[in-house]
C-alpha positions in Angstrom: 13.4 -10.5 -12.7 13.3 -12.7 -9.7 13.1 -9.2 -7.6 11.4 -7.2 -9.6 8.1 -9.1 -10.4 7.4 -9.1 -6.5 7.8 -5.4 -5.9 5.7 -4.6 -9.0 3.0 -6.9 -7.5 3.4 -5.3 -4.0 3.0 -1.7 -5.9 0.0 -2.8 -7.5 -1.7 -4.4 -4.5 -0.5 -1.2 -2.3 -2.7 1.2 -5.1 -5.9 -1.2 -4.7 -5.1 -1.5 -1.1 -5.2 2.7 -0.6 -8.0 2.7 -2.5 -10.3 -0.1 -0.3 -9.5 2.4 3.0 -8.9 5.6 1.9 -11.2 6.0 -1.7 -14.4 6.6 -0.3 -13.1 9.6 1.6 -11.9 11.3 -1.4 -15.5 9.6 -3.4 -17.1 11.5 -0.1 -15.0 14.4 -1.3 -16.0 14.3 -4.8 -19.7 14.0 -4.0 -20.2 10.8 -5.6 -20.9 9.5 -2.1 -23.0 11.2 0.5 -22.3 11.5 4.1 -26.0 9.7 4.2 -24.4 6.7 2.2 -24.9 3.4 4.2 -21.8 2.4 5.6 -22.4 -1.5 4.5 -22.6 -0.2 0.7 -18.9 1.7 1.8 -17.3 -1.2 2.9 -18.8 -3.5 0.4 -16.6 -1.2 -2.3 -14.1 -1.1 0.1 -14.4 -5.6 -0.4 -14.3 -5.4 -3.8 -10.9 -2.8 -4.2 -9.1 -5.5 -1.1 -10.4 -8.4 -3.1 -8.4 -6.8 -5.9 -5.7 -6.0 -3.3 -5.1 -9.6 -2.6 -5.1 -10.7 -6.1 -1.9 -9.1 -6.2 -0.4 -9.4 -2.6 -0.4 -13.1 -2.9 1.5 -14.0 -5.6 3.9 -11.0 -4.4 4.5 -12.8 -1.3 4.4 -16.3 -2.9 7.0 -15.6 -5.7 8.6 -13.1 -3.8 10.1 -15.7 -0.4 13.2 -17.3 -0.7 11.5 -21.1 0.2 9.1 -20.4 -3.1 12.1 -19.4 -5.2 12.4 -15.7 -5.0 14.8 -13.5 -3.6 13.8 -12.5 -0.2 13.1 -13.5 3.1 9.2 -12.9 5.1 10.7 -10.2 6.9 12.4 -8.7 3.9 9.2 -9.0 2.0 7.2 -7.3 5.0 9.7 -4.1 5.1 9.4 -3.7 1.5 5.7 -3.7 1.6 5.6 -1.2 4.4 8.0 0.8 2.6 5.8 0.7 -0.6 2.3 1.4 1.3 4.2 4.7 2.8 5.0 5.6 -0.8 1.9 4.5 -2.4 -0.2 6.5 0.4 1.6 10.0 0.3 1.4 9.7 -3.3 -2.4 9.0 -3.0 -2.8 11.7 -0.1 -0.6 14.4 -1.2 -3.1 14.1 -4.6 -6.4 13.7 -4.2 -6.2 15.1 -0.8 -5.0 19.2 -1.1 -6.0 19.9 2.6 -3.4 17.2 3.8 0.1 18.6 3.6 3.7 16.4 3.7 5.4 17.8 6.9 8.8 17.4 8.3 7.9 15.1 10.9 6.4 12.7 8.4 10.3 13.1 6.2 11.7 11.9 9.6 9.3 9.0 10.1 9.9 8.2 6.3 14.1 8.4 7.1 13.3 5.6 10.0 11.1 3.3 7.6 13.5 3.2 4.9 16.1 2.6 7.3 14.6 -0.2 8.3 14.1 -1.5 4.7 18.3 -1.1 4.5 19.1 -2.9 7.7 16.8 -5.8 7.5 19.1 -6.3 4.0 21.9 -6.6 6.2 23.6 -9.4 6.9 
């Protein structure tokens, strides 16, 4: 459990995160808002979904290090949530998003990223 509760958290906080930069371009999409939409009502959404974001984040990072208790080190713990935002992003993109297509250059980048989640594990 000790492992698991943090990566659930990161998840979580990785979907509200996605949504605070990325959802009012697919809300733009949808026409819910307008090109003519005040930027200061766009970011104060974008607030709201990070406030959100960081409801989750911290306790993932705070239950997640090794000096709190949990399993992993900072830079473990920062890997794994790069890792995750990749994951929780080309989810996000690759579905709300049709125009944007997964390409072989992005598999490649991916390769490297979880790479680097394998050998920051390493002793």
């Amino acid at each position: 459990m000790n492992y698991i509760l943090p990566i659930i958290l990161l998840i979580v906080s990785n979907i509200f995160m996605t949504l605070a930069w990325y959802g009012h371009l697919k809300l733009q999409d949808m026409h819910i808002l307008h090109g003519n939409t005040p930027l200061y009502v766009i970011i104060l959404i974008s607030w709201g979904l990070a406030f959100m974001e960081y409801c989750f984040m911290i306790p993932a990072n705070h239950f997640g290090f090794k000096e709190n208790g949990g399993p992993f080190s900072l830079f473990q713990l920062k890997i794994i949530q790069e890792a995750i935002t990749l994951i929780v992003f080309t989810v996000f993109t690759v579905t709300c998003f049709r125009g944007e297509t997964l390409q072989w250059n992005h598999l490649v980048a991916f390769v490297f990223l979880f790479l680097a989640v394998f050998f920051v594990f390493l002793k």
